[in-house]
C-alpha positions in Angstrom: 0.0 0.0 0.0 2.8 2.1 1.2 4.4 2.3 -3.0 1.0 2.6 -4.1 0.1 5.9 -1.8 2.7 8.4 -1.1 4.0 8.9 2.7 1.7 12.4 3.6 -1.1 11.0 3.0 -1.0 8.0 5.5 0.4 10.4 8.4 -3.5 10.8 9.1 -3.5 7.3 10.1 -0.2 7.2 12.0 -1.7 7.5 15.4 -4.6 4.4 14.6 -4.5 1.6 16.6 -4.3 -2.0 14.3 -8.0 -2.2 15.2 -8.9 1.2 14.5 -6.9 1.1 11.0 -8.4 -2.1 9.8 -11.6 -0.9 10.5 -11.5 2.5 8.7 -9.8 0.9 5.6 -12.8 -1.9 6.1 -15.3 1.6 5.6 -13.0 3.2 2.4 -13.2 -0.4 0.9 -17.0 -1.0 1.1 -17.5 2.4 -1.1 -14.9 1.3 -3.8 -15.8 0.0 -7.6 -13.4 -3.3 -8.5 -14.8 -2.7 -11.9 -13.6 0.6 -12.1 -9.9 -0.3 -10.5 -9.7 -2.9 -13.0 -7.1 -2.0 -15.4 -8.3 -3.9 -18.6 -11.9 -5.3 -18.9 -11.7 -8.7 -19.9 -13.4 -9.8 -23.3 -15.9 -12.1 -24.1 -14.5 -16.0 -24.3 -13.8 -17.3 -27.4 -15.2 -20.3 -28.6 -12.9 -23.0 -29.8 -13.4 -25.3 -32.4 -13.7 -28.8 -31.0 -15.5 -30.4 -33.7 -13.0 -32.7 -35.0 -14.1 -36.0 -32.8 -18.0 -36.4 -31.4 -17.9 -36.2 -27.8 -18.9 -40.0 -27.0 -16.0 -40.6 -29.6 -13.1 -38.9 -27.4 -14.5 -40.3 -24.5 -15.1 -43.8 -25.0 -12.9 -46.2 -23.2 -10.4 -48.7 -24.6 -8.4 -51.1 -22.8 -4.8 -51.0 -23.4 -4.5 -54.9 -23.7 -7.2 -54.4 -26.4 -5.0 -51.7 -28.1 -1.6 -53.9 -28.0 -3.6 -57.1 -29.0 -5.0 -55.3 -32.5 -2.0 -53.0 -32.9 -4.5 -50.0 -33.3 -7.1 -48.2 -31.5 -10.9 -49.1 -33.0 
């Protein structure tokens, strides 16, 4: 916090108890916007194309013993 804010203007909070402080920060926090301190609004997702193999097809299950026996995957 300290690199973020300059020295002067935490002097006001110099003479806070640990209590005192985390609950007046608590108080600044509740009025802030995350959207607003974001510093790049993320994008809609792109959809990938998956459409090379059916979905019961890449997840069907083959024994390895099956695999070695035939020498390929059916």
């Amino acid at each position: 916090m300290v690199l973020a804010i300059e020295a002067p203007a935490w002097q006001r909070y110099a003479p806070l108890d640990t209590r005192q402080l985390a609950q007046t920060l608590l108080r600044i926090a509740a009025h802030a916007d995350p959207r607003a301190l974001r510093s790049h609004p993320r994008g809609p997702k792109l959809r990938s194309n998956k459409k090379d193999v059916s979905g019961g097809e890449a997840q069907r299950h083959v024994a390895t013993a099956r695999v070695l026996k035939h020498g390929k995957m059916t």
